[in-house]
Wavefront OBJ file of the C-alpha trace (Angstrom):
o trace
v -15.934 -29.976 -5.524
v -15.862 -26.405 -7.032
v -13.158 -25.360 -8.762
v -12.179 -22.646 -6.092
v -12.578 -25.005 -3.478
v -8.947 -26.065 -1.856
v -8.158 -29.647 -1.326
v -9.394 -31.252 1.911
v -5.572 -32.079 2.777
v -4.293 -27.863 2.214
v -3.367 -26.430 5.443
v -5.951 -23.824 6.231
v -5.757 -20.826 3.630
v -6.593 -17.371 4.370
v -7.460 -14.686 2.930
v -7.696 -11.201 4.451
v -10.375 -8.950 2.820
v -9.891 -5.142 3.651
v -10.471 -1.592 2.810
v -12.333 1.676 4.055
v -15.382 0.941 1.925
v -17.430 -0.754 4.239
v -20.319 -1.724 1.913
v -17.788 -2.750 -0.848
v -15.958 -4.998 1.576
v -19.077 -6.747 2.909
v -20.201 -7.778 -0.505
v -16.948 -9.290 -1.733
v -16.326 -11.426 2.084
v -20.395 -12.218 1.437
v -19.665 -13.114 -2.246
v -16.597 -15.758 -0.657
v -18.931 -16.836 1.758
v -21.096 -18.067 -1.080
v -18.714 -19.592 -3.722
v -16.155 -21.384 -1.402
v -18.093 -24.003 0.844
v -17.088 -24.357 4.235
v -15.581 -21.029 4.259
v -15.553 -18.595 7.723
v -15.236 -15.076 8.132
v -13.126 -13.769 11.298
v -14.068 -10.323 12.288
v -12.497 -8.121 14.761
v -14.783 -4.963 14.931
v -11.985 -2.082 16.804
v -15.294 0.691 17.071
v -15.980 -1.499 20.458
v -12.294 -0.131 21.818
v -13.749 3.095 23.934
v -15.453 -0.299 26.027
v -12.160 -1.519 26.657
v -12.161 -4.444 24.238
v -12.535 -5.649 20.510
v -15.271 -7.863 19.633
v -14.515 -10.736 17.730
v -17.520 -12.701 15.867
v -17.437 -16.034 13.249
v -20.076 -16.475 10.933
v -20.496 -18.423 8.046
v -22.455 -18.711 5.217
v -25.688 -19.002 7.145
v -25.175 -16.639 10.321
v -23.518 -16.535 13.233
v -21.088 -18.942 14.444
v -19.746 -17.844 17.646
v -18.601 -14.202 19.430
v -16.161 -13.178 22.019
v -14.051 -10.576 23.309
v -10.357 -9.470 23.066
v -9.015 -6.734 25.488
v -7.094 -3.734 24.190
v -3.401 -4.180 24.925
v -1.609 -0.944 25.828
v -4.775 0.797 24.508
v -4.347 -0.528 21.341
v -7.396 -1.977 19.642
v -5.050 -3.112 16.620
v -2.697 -4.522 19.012
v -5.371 -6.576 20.574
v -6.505 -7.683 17.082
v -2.822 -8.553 16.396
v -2.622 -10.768 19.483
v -6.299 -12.513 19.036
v -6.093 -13.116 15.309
v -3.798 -16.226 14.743
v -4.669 -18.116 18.121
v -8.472 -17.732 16.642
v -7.143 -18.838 13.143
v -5.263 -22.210 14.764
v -8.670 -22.833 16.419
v -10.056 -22.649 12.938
v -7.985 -24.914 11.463
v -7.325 -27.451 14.456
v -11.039 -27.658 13.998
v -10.686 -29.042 10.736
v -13.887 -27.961 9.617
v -12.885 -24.901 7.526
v -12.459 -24.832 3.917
v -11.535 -20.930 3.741
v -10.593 -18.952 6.569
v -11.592 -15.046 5.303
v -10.356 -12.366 7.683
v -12.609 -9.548 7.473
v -10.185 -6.473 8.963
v -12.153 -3.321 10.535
v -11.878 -0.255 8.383
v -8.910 1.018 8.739
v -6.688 -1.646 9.764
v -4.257 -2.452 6.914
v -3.574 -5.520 5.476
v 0.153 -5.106 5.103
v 0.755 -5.607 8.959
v -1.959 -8.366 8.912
v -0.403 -10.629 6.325
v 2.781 -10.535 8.152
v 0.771 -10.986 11.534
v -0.591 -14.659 9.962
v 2.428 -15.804 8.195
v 4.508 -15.102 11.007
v 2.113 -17.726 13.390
v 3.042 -20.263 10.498
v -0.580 -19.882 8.873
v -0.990 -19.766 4.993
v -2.100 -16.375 3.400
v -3.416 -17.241 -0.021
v -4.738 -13.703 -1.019
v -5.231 -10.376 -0.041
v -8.181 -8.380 -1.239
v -8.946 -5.107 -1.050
v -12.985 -3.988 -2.043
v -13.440 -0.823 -3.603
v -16.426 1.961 -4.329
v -15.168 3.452 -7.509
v -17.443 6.309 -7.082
v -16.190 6.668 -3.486
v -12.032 6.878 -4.329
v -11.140 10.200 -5.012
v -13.247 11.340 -2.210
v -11.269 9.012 0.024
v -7.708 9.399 -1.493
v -8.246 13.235 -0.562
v -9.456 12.867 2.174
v -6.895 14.278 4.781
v -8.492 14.110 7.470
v -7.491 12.512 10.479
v -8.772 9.239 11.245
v -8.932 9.978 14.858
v -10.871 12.832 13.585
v -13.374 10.519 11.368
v -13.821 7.790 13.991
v -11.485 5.566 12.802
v -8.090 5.404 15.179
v -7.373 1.708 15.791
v -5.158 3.451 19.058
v -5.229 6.424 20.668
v -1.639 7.295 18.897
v -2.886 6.607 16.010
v -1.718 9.697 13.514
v -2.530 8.233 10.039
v -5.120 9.910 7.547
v -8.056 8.346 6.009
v -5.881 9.145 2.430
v -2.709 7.534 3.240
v -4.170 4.714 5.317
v -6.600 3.950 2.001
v -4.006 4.779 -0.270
v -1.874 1.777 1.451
v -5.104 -0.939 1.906
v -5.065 0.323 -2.177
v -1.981 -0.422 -3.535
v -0.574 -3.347 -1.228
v -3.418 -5.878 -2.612
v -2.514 -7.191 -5.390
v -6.404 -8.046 -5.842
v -8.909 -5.627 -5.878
v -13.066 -5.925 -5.849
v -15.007 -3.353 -6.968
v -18.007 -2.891 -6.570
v -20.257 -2.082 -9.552
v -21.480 1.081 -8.538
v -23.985 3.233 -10.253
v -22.604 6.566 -9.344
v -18.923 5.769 -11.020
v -17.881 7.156 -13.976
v -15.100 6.917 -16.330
v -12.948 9.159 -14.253
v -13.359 7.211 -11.720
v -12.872 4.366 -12.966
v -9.338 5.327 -14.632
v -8.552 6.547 -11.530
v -8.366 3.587 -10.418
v -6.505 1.586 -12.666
v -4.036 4.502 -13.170
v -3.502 4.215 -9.227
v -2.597 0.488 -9.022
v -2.540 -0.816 -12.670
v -1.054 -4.064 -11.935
v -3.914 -5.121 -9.651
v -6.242 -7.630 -10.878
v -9.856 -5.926 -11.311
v -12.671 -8.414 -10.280
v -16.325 -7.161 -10.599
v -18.876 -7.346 -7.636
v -22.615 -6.488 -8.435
v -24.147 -3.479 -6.695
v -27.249 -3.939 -4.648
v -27.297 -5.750 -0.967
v -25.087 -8.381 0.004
v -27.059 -11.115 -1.075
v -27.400 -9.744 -4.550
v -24.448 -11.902 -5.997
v -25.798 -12.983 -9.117
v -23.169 -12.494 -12.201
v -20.241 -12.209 -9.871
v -18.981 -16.116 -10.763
v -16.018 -17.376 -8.920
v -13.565 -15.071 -9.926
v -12.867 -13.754 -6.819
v -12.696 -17.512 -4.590
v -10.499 -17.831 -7.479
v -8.548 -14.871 -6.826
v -8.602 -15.475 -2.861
v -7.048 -19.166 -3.559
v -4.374 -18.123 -6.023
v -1.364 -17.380 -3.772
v 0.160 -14.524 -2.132
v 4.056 -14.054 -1.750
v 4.435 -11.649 1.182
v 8.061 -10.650 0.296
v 7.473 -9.810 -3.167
v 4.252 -7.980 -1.735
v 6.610 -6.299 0.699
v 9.164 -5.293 -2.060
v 6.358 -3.783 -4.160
v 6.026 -1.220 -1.268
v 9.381 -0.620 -0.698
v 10.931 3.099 -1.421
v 13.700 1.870 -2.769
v 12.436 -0.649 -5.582
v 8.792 -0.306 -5.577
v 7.338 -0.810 -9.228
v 5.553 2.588 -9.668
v 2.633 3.318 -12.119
v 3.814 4.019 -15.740
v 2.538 7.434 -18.037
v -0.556 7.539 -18.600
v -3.416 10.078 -19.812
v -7.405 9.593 -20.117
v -10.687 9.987 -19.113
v -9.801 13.268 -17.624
v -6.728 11.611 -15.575
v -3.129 11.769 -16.051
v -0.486 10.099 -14.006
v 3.125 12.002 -14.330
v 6.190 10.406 -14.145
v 9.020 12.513 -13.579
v 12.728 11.420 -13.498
v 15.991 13.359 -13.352
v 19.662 12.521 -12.522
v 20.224 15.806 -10.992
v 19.614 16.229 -7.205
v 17.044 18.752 -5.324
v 18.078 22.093 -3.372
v 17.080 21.432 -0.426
v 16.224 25.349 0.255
v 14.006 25.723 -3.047
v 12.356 21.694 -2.668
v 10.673 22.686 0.725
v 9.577 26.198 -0.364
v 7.444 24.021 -3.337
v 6.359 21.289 -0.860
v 3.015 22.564 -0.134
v 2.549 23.440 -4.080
v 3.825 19.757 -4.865
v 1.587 17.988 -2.763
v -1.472 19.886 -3.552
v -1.101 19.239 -7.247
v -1.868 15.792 -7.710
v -4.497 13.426 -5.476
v -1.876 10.908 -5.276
v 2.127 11.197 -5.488
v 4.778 8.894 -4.402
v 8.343 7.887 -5.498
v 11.683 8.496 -4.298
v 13.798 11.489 -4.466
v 17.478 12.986 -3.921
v 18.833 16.159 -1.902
v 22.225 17.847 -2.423
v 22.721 17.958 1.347
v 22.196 14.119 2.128
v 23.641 12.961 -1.010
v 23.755 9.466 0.077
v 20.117 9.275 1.291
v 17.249 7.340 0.137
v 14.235 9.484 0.906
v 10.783 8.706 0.223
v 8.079 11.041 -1.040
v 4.750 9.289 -0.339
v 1.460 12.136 -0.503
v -2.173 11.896 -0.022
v -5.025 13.976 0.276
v -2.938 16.687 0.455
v -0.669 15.889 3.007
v 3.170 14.921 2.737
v 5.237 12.167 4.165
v 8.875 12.460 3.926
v 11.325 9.740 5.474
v 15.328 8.258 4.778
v 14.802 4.501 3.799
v 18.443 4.199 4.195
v 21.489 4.726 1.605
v 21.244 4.757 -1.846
v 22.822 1.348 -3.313
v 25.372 3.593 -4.826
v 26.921 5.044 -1.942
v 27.498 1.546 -0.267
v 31.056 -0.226 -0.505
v 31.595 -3.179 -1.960
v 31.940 -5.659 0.466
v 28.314 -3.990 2.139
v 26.151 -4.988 -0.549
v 25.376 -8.367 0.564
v 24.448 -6.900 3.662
v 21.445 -4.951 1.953
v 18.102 -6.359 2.818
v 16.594 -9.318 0.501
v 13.675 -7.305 0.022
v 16.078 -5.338 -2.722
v 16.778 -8.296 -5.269
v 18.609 -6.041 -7.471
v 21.428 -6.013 -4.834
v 22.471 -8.725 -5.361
v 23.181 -8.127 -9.185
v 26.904 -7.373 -8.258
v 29.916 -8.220 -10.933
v 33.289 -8.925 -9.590
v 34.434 -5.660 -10.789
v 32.210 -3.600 -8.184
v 29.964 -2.430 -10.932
v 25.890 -3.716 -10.962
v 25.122 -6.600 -13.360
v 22.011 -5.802 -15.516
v 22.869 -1.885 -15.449
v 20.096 -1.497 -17.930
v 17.319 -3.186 -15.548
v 18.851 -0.947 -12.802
v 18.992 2.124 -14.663
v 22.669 2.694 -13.276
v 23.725 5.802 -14.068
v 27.872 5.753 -14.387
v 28.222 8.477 -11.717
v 25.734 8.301 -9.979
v 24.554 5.404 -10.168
v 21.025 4.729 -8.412
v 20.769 8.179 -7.065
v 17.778 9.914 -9.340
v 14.420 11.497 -8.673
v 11.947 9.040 -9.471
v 8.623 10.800 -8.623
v 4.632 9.763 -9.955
v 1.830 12.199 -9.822
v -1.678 10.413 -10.534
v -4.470 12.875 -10.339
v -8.009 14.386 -12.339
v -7.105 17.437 -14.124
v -3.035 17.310 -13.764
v -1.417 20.319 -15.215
v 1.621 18.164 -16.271
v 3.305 21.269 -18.032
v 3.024 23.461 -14.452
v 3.755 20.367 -12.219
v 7.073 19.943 -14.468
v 8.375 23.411 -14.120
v 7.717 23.637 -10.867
v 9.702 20.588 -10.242
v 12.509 21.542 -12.885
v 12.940 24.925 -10.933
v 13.651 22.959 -7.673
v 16.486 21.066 -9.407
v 20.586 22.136 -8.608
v 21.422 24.724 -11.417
v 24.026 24.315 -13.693
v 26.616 25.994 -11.418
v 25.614 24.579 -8.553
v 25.614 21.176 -10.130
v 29.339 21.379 -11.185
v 30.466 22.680 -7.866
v 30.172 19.442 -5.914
v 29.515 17.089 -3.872
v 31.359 19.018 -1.723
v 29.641 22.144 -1.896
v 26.255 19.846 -1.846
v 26.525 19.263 1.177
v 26.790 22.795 2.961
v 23.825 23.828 1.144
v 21.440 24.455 4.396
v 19.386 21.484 5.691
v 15.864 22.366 5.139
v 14.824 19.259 5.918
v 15.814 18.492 9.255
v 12.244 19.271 10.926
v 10.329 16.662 7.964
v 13.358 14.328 9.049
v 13.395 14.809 12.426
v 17.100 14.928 12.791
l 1 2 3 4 5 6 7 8 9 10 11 12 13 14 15 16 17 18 19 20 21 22 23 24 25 26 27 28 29 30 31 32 33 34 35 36 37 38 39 40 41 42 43 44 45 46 47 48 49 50 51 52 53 54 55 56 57 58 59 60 61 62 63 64 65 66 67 68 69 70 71 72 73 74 75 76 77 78 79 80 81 82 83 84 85 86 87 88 89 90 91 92 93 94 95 96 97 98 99 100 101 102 103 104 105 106 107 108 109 110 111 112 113 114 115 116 117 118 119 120 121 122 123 124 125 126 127 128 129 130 131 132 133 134 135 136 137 138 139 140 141 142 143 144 145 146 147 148 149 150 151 152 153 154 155 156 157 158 159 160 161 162 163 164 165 166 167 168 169 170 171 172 173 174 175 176 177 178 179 180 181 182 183 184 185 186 187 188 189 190 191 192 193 194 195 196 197 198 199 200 201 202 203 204 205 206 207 208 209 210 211 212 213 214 215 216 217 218 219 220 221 222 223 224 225 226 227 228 229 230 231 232 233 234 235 236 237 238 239 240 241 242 243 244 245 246 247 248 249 250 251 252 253 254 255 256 257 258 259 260 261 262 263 264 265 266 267 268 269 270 271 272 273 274 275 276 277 278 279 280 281 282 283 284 285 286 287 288 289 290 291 292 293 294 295 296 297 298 299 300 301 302 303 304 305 306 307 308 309 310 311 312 313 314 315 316 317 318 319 320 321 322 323 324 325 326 327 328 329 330 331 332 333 334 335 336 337 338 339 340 341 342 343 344 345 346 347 348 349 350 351 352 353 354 355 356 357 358 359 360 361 362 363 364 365 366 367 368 369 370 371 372 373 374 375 376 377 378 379 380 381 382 383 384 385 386 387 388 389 390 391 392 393 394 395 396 397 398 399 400 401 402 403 404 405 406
């Protein structure tokens, strides 16, 4: 037995395998295939949705092991991948023949919603994987395009671009495989790990998909390791999602910007379109005079904005709601008797304010960090408009309300 191999007694484990870089994405689920015996890859291929249907196939190692078809439900190819996927993974495992169940997801399908698709039909998701074509990210990451545009909808509602969809396949995996490509550079490269630099790196050889030599079983390894869906979930989350850190080479800088002093809303939306277009990648959350006890999220790709409320701001909850606050902000819970957060430090609870901050991160080749900063600083409250008020905060006019749709 390999080392990556799972015990015959495991419940089935599963590992999804995503991302918009097709070629990348075949080598590392052909690369599993090969180092993890008795391993399956699931496929549900959503470009067969203008027939009416999605086309599922299971192969293994040495070709095809069956084919079939799921019909769209409400339209919805994704849907109809969502309601074939974990009946077909029971199958797998009621089998009993299955060492590794790998789940293959169509382009643009995300692998957020399918991890929480799998362990919600009481399977085991022991990694998630997305592959990656260095030389192909910034090209993707600005890429706003519409997917409905490119060919990749997974329903006919479906508004998402091909940045913020990859951005999310990106920085949700806590694994990535890249592909050794020999059109990447440095930039790229640091692109990359300035993007998501917690994610584990694991190296896939260029070439075809049965070039695999040098690869080794990092990646079975990686795919068998574990994968804890609420921490995963938390990691995303506006309001305590771990954000990249300062950072500055290869021709890439990544911007952190924080400030205890909310946005007017007036001058923040005349600067949107400047903001978004300075950086390939931006994301954080942020604070406006006129909703002063409003979470909002700032989350920007390929040059187009997404701004939503994720609720209130820890600070402007009573006492007796904070255990009411969803488990997927730990911190909450960090309450002293005395209605004042434990571990203020860890929080970075500020004594009048206490979580309410801009906390915004710019990751992009060729940042002007001094011109991103002023522009920023100059959307800020002034000093007499700071000392006025929450009061007079909040009759500041409500830019927003269109972004918000309130």
């Amino acid at each position: 037995m390999l080392p990556s191999d799972p015990p015959p007694s495991a419940p089935l484990p599963v590992v999804i395998v995503g991302g918009l870089h097709a070629d990348a994405r075949r080598q590392a689920v052909a690369r599993l295939l090969t180092d993890v015996r008795g391993s399956v890859v699931l496929h549900h291929d959503l470009a067969t949705a203008a027939d009416g249907m999605v086309v599922r196939t299971v192969r293994d190692a040495g070709g095809l092991l069956s084919a079939g078809e799921a019909p769209l439900v409400d339209d919805c190819a994704c849907c109809a991948l969502r309601e074939d996927l974990v009946p077909e993974l029971r199958r797998l495992a009621a089998e009993g023949d299955t060492r590794l169940a790998i789940v293959e997801l169509w382009d643009s399908v995300e692998p957020k919603a399918m991890a929480e698709v799998v362990v919600a039909g009481g399977l085991t998701v022991t990694g998630v994987i997305t592959a990656v074509d260095p030389a192909l990210l910034l090209p993707y990451v600005g890429n706003g395009d519409d997917l409905a545009d490119a060919g990749l909808a997974a329903a006919a509602t479906d508004q998402r671009t091909v940045a913020d969809t990859f951005a999310r396949q990106l920085e949700y995996a806590p694994v990535l495989a890249v592909l050794d490509s020999p059109e990447a550079d440095d930039e790229d490269r640091e692109l990359l790990a300035q993007l998501h630099p917690t994610a584990r790196q694991v190296p896939l050889p260029g070439g075809h998909p049965g070039d695999l030599a040098g690869a080794g079983g990092a990646l079975a390894r990686a795919a068998l390791a574990g994968f804890d869906i609420e921490a995963a979930a938390a990691a995303q989350h506006p309001a305590c999602a771990l954000l990249p850190a300062e950072a500055d080479g290869h021709g890439v800088a990544t911007l952190v910007w924080h400030r205890r002093r909310p946005f007017h809303p007036e001058r923040l939306y005349a600067a949107l379109e400047d903001l978004t277009c300075a950086a390939a990648r931006s994301r954080g959350r942020f604070w406006l005079a006129d909703r002063p006890d409003v979470l909002l999220h700032w989350d920007a790709a390929g040059g187009a904005l997404c701004v939503e409320s994720t609720g209130p701001w820890l600070a402007s909850l009573p006492d007796a709601a904070w255990d009411l606050v969803p488990p997927v902000l730990p911190h909450s819970r960090l309450r002293s008797s005395g209605g004042t957060p434990m571990a203020a430090a860890a929080l970075d609870w500020h004594p009048e304010h206490g979580d309410c901050c801009q906390h915004l991160v710019f990751t992009s080749p060729g940042l002007d960090r001094d011109g991103l900063e002023r522009l920023l600083e100059s959307c800020l409250l002034t000093d007499a408009e700071y000392t006025a008020g929450r009061a007079a905060w909040e009759r500041l006019p409500s830019a927003f309300d269109t972004l918000l749709e309130v």
